[in-house]
N, C-alpha and C positions, 0 to 999 in steps of 0.2 A: 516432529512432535505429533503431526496428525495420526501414526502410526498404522492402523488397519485399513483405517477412513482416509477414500480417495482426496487429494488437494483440492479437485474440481466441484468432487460433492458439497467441501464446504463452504467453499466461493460461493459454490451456487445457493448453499442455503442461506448465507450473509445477504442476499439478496433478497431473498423470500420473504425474512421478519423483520419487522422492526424496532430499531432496539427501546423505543419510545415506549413502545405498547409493553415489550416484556418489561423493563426496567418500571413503569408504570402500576404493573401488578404485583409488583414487589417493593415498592418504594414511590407513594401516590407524589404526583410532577405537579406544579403549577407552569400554566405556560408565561414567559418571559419575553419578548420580544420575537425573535426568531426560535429561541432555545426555550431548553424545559429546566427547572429548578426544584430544590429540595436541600432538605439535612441531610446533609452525608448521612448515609449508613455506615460508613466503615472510622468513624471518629464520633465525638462528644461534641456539637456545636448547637448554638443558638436559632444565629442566620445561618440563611442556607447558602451553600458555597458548592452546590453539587449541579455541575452542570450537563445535562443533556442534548446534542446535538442530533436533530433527527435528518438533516443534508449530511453529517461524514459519519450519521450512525456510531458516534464517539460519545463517552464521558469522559468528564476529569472534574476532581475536586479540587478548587483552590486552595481548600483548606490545611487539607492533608499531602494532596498531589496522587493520590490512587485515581485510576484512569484506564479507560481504553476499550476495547467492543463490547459488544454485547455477550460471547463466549467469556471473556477476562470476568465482567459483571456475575456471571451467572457459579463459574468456578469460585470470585469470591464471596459473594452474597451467600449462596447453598453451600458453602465449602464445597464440591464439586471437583472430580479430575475432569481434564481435560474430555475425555471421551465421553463422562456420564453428561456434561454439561452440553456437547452434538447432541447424545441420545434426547435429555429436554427439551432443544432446541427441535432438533426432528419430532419430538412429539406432539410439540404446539402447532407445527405445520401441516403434520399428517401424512410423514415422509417414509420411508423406511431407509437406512442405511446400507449403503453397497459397501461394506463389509469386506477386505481382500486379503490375504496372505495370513490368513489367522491362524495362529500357535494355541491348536487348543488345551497343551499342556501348560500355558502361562497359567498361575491364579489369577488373573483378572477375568483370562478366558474362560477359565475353570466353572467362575464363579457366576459367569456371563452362560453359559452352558447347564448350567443347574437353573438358574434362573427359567432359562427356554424349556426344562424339562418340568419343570413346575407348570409352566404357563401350558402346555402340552397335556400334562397330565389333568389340570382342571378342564379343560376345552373336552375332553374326553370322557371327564365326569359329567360334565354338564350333558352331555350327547347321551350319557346312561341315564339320567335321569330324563332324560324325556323321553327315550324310548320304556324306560318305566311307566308312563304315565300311561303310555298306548299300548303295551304288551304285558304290564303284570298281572299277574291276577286278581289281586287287588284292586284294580287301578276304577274302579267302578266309583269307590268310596271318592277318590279323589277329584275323580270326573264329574261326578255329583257335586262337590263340593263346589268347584270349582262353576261351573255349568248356573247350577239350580240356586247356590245360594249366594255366589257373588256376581254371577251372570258374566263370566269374564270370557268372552268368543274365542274360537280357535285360532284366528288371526294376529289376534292381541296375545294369545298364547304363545304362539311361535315368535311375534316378533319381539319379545321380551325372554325367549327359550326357558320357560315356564315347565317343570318338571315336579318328578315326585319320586320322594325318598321312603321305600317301602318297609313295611314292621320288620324288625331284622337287627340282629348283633351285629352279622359279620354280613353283609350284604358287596361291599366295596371291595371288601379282603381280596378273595376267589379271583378277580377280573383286573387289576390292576397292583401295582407296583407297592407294596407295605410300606418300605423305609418311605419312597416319595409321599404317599396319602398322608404319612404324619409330618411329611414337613409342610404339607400346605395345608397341614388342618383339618383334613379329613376325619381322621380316626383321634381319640380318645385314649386313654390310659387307666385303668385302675383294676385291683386283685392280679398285678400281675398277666394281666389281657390287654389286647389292643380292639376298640369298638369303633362301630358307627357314630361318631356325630351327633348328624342329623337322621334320625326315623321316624316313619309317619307323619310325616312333614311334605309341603308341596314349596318347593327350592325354586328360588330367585337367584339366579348367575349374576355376580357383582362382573360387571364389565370395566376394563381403565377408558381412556378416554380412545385406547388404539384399538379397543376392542375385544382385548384379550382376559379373557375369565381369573379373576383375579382370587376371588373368594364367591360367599354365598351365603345368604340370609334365607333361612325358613320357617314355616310357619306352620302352628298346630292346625290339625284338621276338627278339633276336636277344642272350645275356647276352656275347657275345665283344666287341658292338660297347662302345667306349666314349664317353661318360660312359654308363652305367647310368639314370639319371634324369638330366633337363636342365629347368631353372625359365626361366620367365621374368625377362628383368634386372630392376634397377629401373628405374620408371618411374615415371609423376605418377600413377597410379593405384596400383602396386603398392610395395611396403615389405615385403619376405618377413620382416624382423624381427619384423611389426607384426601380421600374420595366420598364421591357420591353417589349414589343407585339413579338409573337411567341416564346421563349426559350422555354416554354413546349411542344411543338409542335416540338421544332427543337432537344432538348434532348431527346424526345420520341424514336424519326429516330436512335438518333446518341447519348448517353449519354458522351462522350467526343471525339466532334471534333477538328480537325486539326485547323479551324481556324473558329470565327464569323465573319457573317458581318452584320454591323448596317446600316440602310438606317433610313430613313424620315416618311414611310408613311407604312398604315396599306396596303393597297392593292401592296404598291411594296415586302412584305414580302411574301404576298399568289402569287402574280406571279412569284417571283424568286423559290418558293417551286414548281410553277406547270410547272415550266421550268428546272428544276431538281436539283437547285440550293436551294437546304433543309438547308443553316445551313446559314441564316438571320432572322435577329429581327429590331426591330425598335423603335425610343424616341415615346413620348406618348406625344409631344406637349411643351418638352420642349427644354433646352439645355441638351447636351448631363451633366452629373453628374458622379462623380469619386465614387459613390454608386452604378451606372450601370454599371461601369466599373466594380467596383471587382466584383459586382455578373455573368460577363459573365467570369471574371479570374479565376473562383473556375474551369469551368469547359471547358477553353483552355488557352492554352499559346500565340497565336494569333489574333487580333482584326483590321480589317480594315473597317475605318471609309469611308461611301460612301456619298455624296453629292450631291445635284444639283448642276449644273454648272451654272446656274445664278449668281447672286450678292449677293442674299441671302443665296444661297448654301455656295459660300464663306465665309462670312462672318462665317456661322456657323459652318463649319471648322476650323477657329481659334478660336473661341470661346470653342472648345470641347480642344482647349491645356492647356487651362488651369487645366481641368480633367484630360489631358492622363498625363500630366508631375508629378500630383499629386501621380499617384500609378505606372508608368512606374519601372521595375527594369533589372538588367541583363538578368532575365527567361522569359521577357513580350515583346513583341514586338504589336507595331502598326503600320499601314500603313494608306495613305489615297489615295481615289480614290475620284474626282473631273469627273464626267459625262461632257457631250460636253451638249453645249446651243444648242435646250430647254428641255432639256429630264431629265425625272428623269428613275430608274430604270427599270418602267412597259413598259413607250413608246419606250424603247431602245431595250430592248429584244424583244418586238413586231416590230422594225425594223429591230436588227441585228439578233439576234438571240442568244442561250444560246451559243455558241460557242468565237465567237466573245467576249460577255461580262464577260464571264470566263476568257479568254486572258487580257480583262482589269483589270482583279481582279489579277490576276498575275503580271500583270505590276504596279501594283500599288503601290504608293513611298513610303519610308521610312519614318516617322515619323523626322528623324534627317534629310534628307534632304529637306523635304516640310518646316520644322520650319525655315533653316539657310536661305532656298529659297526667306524664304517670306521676309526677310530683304534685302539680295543680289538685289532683283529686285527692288528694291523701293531705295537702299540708293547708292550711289555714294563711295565706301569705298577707294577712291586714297584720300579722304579730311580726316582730324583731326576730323571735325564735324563730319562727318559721324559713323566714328568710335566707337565715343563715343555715338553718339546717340544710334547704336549697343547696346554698350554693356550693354548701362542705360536699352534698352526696354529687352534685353533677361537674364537679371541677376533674375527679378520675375521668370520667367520659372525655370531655371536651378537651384538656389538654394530650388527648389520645389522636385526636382531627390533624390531618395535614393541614398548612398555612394556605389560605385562600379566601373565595368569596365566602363558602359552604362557614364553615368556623367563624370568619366576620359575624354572618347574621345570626349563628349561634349563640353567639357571645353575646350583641347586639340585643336578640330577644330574652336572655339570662338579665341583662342590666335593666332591659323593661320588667320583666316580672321582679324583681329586688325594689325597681326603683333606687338604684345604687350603683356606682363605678364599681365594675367586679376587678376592671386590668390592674391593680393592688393585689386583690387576692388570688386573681389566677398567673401572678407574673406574668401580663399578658404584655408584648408587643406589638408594634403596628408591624403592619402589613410589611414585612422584609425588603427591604432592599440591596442591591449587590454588597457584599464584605467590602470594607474600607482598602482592608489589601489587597484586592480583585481592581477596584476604581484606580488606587495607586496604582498598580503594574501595569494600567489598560493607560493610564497616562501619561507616566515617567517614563515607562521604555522606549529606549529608542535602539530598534534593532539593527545590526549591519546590514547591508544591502545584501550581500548572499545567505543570511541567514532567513532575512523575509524573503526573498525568493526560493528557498530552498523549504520551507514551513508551506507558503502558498501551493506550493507545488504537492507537498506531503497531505495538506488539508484540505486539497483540490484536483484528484487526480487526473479532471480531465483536462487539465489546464497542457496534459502531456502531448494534446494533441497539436498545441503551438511549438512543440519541439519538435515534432514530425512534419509540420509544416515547413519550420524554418528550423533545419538543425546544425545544432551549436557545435561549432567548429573550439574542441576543446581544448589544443592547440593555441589558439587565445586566449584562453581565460588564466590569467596568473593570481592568482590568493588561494592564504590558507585555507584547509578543506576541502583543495577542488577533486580531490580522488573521490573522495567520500561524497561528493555533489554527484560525482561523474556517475558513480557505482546504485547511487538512490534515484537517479534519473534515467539510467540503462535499465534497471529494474521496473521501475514503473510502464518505460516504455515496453518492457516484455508482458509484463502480465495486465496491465490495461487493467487495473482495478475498478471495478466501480464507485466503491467509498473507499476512504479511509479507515475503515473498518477493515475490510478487506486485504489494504495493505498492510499494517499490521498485524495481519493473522500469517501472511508471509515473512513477518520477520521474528515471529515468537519462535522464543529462545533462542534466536541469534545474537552474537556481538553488537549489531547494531540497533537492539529492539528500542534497548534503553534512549539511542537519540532519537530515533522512530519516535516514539512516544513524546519527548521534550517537544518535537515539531510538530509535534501534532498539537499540544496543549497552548503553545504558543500564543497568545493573546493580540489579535490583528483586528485592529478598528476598522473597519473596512464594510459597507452595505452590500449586499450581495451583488447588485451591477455595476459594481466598480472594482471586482475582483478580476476580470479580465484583463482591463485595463491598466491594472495596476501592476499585473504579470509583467503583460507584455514592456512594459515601462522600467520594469525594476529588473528583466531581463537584457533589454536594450541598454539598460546603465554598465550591466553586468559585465556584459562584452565590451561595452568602451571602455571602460576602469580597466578591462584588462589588457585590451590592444594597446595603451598608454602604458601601463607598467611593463607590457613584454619590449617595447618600441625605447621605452628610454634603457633598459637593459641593454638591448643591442645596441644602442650609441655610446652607450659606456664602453660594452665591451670594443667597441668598434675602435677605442682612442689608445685600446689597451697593447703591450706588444705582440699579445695572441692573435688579435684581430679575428675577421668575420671569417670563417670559410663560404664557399660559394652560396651552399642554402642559406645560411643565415643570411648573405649579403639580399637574396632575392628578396626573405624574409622584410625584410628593414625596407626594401626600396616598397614592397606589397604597401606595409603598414605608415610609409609615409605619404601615400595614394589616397591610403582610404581615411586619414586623420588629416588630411592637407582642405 
């Protein structure tokens, strides 16, 4: 199944991540005892029956019964193939893919090879425009621009690859590839011509988080001309919903910082960086999206949202709630900071200075207070109407919250301002407990003895190291299964898996994936230091159960007119040694 991608590569990258944190950015966990918990994503439920294992790096749902590593997660969550679901996994880690025996006639390769030549050809663009910046003739106006009226250093230039797109129809044409410039957005259409884009503009390289020049945002030299900023469209490369300006540049500095901050504009990201303030990004022209959100949650626990203080600032403020309340969970916090009228972040720090606007990044409110704020000031709450109009506008938010403490005091501080039991009107429930059918099965099953050995074993791979210690003469062991024990414990002994996760990635799409899995989800009461013990105990039973069933065999057979031949007779005299 792994196809081009070495086996080793992905062993090893199942080791790298974790499936807690990815599964986390896509589906907020409460933690549960040992384990992590949620609503299924993949069914319609209440309580949550979605269980996370971060010791065999597993899921499985009791609900439904969908289950299994972090790769399985990711192909079904993003619909995903197998391979694009490595590529995500490698890009959260920072890996590149050793790649081998590649058919670059397949479409997949095909399509995988257009992709590289896109990302190729903007890497290339972006290298033209900045040696525009420092060889055109022009490039005076820009330098000025750039220098004398935003004061942005040649350092901050470079490390943000700050360029300039010079007056000009066909500028791009002449020097690169036509068909490709219009599939990544370069060029333009119309009278039957193909044009420049962007001209007379000083271009910002959207970079992805690997680095690679995805698109491009520029800007007029000149604030009369209009649009103000211009992005590049969509494209097979780019999804402006889906990224951010600077994270590569800010994870470079700092691959997990304390905290992001998102602003508005591509030059207030390079100014906060050239005022020592490294760890902002910025939308790319649209509403903020709860897709930008998890992408900057993989890599902080922290996000404050920065604003113009205008009317439009505002507004785009509450507009970004309806994202943050979608992936908000106990581990995530957001803030928001609102700038003073007229400033966005460039002009404020060129007034106050980085000091000062640090102080305001500290000071900046709570997420749960800015939300209750925005109703408190507007609504009248001593009236009935009021109240209710409360609670009708903040019930879309709030039943948007994963289940946890975060949502309790939400709801909690919603029932103080009502002065009123809101869990009526918002269907609300207590705090989750496991599904009835999860407690049943955890208490009515009673499993065979080879089968909770053979599960413990599956859910514990290194318990293989007590097979290697003491190995199992299989020979003895007589009950149904035992090929199938012999053949998942031969296996494990070869590839020494780390998790469970692991193992199961060597058995996708084989015959045996499907009991893989069933052992793996297996429901086993058991505290974690007494899984050893309970191994070695329910292996120990294993082998006596069967020295006793092979043992009265031969004494049957022994009575019989066949009788024992030689081995078997030594056979019988062994087993009545070691059971005597």
């Amino acid at each position: 199944m792994s196809g081009s991608i070495p086996r080793q590569f992905i062993d090893d990258l199942l080791v790298r991540v974790d499936i807690v944190d990815i599964i986390d950015s896509h589906v907020p966990l409460k933690k549960t005892g040992t384990n992590y918990t949620a609503r299924c994503p993949f069914h319609n439920e209440k309580s949550p029956s979605f269980n996370v294992s971060r010791n065999k790096q597993f899921y499985h749902c009791f609900g439904c019964g969908a289950g299994g590593n972090v790769i399985t997660f990711l192909m079904n969550f993003n619909h995903l193939s197998f391979v694009e679901a490595i590529e995500e996994l490698a890009l959260s880690c920072g890996v590149e893919i050793p790649y081998e025996n590649q058919n670059p006639n397949t479409p997949p390769q095909q399509a995988k090879n257009k992709l590289l030549e896109l990302q190729q050809l903007l890497a290339k663009v972006a290298t033209f425009y900045m040696q525009q910046l420092r060889n055109h003739p022009q490039k005076q106006i820009a330098i000025d621009y750039l220098k004398m009226q935003r004061r942005i250093t040649g350092e901050i230039a470079r490390d943000f690859m700050i360029g300039y797109a010079p007056e000009g129809w066909q500028i791009l044409a002449p020097n690169f590839n036509i068909d490709l410039l219009c599939e990544a957005g370069m060029l333009a259409y119309k009278n039957e011509q193909y044009y420049d884009r962007f001209r007379q503009r000083i271009m910002f390289p959207i970079r992805n988080k690997r680095g690679h020049v995805i698109g491009f945002g520029g800007r007029v030299l000149d604030d009369s001309q209009q649009p103000k900023y211009l992005n590049s469209p969509e494209t097979p490369l780019f999804h402006k919903s889906n990224e951010v300006y600077g994270l590569y540049e800010l994870l470079k500095k700092n691959p997990k910082p304390n905290r992001i901050l998102i602003v508005e504009g591509y030059m207030d990201v390079v100014m906060l960086s050239q005022f020592g303030i490294d760890y902002a990004v910025a939308t790319l022209g649209t509403n903020l999206t709860a897709t930008q959100l998890q992408l900057l949650f993989r890599s902080t626990s922290e996000v404050i949202l920065c604003f113009d203080g205008d009317k439009a600032g505002q507004d785009a403020a509450w507009k970004a709630m309806d994202a943050v309340f979608s992936i908000l969970n106990d581990n995530r916090q957001v803030r928001i900071l609102l700038l003073p009228e007229p400033h966005d972040p460039d002009s404020l720090l060129q007034t106050e200075g980085a000091e000062a606007f640090l102080q305001r990044i500290e000071n900046a409110e709570m997420v749960s207070h800015y939300f209750f704020n925005h109703f408190t000031s507007t609504l009248n709450l001593n009236s009935i109407e009021s109240r209710a109009k409360l609670a009708s506008q903040a019930k879309p938010f709030l039943l948007k919250l994963a289940d946890g403490f975060f949502k309790e005091m939400m709801l909690t501080k919603l029932q103080e301002l009502m002065n009123f039991n809101v869990a009526p009107i918002l269907n609300k429930e207590t705090l989750p407990l496991p599904p009835k059918r999860y407690i049943k099965k955890n208490q009515n099953t009673r499993h065979s003895l080879e089968r909770l050995t053979l599960a413990l074993l599956v859910q514990n791979p290194r318990l293989v190291e007590k097979l290697e210690v003491n190995p199992i003469d299989w020979q003895a062991l007589d009950f149904i299964g035992i090929e199938k024990f012999r053949e998942i414990a031969e296996k494990i002994c070869a590839v020494k898996p780390a998790t469970t996760a692991q193992l199961l990635e060597h058995y996708r799409e084989m015959p045996d994936e499907k009991i893989l899995n069933i052992l793996a989800c297996l429901p086993i009461l058991l505290p974690d230091e007494g899984i050893d013990a309970e191994f070695s105990g329910a292996l120990k039973q294993l082998i006596l159960h069967g020295r006793k069933n092979r043992l009265a065999k031969l004494q049957i057979k022994a009575t019989t007119t066949e009788g024992l031949n030689d081995y078997e007779k030594g056979v019988l005299l062994q087993l009545l040694r070691e059971t005597s």
